[in-house]
C-alpha positions in Angstrom: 0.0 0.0 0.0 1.7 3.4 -0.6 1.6 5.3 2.3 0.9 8.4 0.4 -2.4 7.4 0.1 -2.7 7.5 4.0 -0.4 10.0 4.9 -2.2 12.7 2.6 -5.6 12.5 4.0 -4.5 12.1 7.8 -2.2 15.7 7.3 -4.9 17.0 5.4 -8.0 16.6 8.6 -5.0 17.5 11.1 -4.3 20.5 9.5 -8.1 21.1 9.4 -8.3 20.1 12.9 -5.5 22.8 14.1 -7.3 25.3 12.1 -10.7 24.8 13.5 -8.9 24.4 17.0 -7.6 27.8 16.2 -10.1 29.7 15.2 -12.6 28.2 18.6 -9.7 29.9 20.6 -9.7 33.0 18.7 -14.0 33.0 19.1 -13.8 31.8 22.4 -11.5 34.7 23.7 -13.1 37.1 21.2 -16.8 36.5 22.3 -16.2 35.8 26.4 -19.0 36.9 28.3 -17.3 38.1 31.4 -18.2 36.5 34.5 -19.0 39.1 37.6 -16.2 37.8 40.7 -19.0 37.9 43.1 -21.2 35.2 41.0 -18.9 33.0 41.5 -17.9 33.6 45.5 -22.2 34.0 46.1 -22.8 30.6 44.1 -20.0 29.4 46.7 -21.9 30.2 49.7 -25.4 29.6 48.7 -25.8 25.8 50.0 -26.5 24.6 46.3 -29.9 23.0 47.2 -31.3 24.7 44.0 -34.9 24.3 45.0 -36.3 27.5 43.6 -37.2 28.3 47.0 -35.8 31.9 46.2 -38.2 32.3 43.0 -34.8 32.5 40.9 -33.9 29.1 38.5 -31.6 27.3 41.0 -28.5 29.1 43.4 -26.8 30.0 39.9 -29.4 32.0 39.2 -30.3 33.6 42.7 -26.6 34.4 42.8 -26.8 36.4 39.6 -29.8 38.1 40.8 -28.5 39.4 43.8 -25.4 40.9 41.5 -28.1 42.9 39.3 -29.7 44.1 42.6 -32.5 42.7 41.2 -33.0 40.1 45.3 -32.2 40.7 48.4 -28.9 39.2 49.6 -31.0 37.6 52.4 -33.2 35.3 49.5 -32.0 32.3 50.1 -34.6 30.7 52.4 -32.6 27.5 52.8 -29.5 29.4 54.0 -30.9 31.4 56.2 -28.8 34.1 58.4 -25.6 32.6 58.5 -25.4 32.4 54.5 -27.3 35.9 53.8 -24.5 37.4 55.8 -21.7 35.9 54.1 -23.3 37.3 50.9 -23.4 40.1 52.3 -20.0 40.8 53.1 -19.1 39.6 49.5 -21.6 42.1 48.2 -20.7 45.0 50.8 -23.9 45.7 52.5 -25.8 44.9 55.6 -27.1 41.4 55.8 -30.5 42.8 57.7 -32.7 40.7 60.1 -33.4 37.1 58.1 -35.8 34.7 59.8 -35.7 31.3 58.3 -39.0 29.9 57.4 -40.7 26.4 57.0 -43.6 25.0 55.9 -46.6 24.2 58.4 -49.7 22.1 57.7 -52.3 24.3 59.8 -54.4 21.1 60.6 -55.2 19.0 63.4 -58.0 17.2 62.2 -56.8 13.5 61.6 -58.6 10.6 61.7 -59.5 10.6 65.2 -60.1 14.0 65.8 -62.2 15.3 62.5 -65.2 13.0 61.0 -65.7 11.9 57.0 -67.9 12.5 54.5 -68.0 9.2 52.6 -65.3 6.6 52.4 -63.0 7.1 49.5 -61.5 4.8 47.2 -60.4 6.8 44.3 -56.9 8.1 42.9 -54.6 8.5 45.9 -53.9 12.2 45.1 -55.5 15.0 46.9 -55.8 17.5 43.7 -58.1 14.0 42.6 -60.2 13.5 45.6 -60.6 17.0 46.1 -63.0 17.2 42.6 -65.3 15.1 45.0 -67.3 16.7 46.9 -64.0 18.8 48.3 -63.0 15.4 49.2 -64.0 13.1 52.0 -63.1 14.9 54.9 -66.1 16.5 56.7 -64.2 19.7 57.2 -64.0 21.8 53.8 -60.5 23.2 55.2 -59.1 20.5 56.5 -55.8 18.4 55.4 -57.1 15.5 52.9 -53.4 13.2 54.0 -53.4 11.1 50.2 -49.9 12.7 50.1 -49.7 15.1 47.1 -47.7 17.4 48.9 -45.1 14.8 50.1 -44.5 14.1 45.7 -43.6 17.3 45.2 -40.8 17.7 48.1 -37.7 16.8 46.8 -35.9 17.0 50.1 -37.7 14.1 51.7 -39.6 16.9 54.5 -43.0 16.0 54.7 -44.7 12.7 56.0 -48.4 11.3 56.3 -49.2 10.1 59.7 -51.2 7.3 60.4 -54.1 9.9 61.3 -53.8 10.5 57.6 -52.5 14.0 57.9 -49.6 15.3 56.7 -46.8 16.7 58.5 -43.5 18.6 58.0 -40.2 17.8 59.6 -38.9 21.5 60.0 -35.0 20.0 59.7 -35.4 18.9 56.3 -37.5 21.5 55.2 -35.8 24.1 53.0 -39.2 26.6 52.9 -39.4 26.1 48.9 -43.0 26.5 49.1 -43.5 23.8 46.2 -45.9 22.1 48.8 -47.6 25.2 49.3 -48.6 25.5 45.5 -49.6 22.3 45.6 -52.0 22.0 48.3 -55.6 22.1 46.7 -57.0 23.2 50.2 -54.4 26.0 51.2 -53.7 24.3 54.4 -49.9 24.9 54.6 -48.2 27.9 55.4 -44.8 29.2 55.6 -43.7 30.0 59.5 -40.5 31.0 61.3 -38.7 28.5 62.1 -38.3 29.1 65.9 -41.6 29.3 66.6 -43.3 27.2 69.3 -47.0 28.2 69.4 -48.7 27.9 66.0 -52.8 27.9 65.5 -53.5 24.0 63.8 -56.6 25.3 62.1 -57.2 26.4 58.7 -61.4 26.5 59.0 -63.0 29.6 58.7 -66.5 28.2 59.8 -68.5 29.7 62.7 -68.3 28.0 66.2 -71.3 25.1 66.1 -70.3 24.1 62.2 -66.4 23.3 63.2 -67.1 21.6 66.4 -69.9 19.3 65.1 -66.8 18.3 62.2 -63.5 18.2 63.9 -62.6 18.1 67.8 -59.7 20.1 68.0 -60.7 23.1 65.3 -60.6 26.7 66.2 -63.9 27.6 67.3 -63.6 31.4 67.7 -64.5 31.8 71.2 -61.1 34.4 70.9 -60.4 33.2 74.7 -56.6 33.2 73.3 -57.3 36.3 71.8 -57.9 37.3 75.3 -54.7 35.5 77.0 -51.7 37.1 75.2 -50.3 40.1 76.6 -48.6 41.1 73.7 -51.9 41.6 71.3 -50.5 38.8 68.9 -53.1 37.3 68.4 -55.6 38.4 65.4 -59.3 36.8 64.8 -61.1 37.3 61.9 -62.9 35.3 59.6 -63.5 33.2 62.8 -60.6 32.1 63.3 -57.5 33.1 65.1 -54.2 33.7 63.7 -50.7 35.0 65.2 -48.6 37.5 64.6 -45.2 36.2 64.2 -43.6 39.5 65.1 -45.4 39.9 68.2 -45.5 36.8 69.3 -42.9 35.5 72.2 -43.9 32.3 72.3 -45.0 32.4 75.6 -47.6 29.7 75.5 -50.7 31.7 77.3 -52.8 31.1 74.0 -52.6 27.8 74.4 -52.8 27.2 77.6 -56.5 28.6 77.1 -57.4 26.9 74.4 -60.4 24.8 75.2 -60.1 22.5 72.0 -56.4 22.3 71.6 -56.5 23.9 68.4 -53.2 25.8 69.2 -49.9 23.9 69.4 -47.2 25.1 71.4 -44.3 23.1 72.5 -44.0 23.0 76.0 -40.8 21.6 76.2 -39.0 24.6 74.8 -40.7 27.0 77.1 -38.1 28.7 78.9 -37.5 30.4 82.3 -36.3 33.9 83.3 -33.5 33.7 85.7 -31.9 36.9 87.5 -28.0 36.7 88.0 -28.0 37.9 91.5 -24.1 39.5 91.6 -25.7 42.0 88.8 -28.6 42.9 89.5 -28.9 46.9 90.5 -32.6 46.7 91.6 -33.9 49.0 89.3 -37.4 47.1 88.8 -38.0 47.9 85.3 -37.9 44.2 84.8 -40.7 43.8 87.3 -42.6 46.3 85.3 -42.1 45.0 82.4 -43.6 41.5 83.4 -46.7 40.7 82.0 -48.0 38.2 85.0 -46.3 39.5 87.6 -43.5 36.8 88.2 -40.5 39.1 89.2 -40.7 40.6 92.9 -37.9 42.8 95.0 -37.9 46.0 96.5 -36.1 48.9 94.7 -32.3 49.2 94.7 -32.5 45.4 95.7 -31.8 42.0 94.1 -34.3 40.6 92.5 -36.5 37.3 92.0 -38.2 35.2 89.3 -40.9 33.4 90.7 -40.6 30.3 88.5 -43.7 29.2 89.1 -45.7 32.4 87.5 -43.0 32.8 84.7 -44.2 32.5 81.1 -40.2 32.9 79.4 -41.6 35.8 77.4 -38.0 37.3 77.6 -39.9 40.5 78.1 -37.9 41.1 81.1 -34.4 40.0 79.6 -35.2 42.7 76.7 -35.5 45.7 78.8 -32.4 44.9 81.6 -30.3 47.5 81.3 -27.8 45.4 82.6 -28.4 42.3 80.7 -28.7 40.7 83.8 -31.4 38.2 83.1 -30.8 35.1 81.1 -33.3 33.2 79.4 -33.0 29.0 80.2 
């Protein structure tokens, strides 16, 4: 065979090839699009979960966003403060106040607490058994538990119970708010984090018509309306709601509750405590103190009565001697 033959072609496409090479260098130098040095250290930070949670197309595009001014250096939900200040110190501004938020099913009403309709058999999707009759569950508002919300998460954060409700687990919950657009009865919400005491009703039904459907629904009787000392609680369309801002947790509400319908978790419910070697006496604690659980006499230590203290933190806010811890 004469290598000619060989030789000729094979010099001929690899001189085609250096060319083509060549010129892709020339086009991809000519042509760059110049990538911004804070992309790059923002995508860094950002935790890469690309859930959408931010309302951007994935970190890359949150991260690009916050460049062009065009989000909040705190938009990242799954973050939270830790990661919007970091962006922030890339981007040269203040970080703010950033509450982390997580989805809540605002229902109580499982199984053994809220009656049916009619036994249902159909497709095992709520957006389905809701074309029924608004589905089987006696309570128009309540959660329907066939899981539609739990196909959507793609971080594994929300679980049917054997009550047939669904519920999320706030650690694995990035506060995407896919579940919440997929709800067909608007019975999740996004809430902060931290917070302990959270109404579990979604029904907007006078008094007689919940409580002759589900045991533990809000029935307006505004008695926790009445409890909290920091007006945090609203009412209206008969049924209660809390104010997040206000709110310290401080558990009065549902302590009154007579059907339950307010969760609070009693566990975290902290004490006041006055460290004694600081304390100047000045009493604006004791004034401060919504249920009277602080005594002493002026220009003398004073005392928590543990017994009467709610852990608003009320009094640990207003020391000015940051005297009081919260425990």
């Amino acid at each position: 065979m004469d290598l000619s033959t060989i030789i000729g072609p094979v010099a001929s496409l690899g001189g085609m090839g250096l060319l083509f090479g060549a010129g892709l260098a020339y086009a991809s130098q000519k042509f760059a699009v110049e990538v911004d040095p804070r992309v790059t250290a923002i995508n860094e930070v950002l935790p890469g979960a690309n859930c959408g949670g931010c309302g951007f197309p994935g970190c890359g595009g949150l991260a690009n966003a916050i460049v062009e001014g065009k989000a909040p250096v705190n938009g990242c939900p799954v973050g939270g403060a830790d990661c919007a200040k970091k962006i922030a110190e890339i981007m040269g501004v203040e970080a703010g106040d950033d509450v982390r938020k997580v989805a809540k099913v605002l229902c109580g009403g499982d199984n053994a607490n809220c009656k049916e309709k009619y036994d249902y058999y159909g497709i095992q999707d709520c957006k389905a058994a809701a074309m029924i009759a608004g589905g089987s569950k006696s309570c128009a508002y309540g959660c329907l538990g066939l899981g539609t919300c739990v196909s959507v998460c793609q971080f594994g954060a929300i679980e049917i119970t054997d009550g047939k409700v669904a519920r999320i687990i706030p650690e694995k919950c990035t506060g995407c708010g896919k579940c919440i657009e997929a709800c067909p009865k608007d019975v999740i919400a996004l809430v902060p984090f931290e917070q302990d005491v959270i109404v579990e009703c979604n029904n907007k039904e006078k008094g007689k018509a919940v409580k002759d459907k589900c045991s533990v629904g809000c029935i307006g009787c505004q008695l926790c309306v009445r409890a909290c000392p920091f007006d945090a609680i609203n009412f209206e369309n008969n049924l209660a709601t809390i104010d997040y801002e206000k709110c310290k947790n401080c558990m009065l509400c549902a302590e009154k509750c007579p059907t339950g319908a307010i969760y609070a978790n009693f566990e975290n419910r902290k004490k006041a405590e006055i460290i004694p070697d600081n304390c100047i006496g000045c009493t604006i604690c004791a004034k401060q103190c919504p249920v009277d659980a602080i005594e002493g006499e002026l220009k003398k230590v004073h005392k928590v009565l543990e017994d009467k203290c709610i852990g608003c933190g009320a009094c640990a806010e207003k020391c000015p001697k940051k005297t009081i811890i919260m425990k």
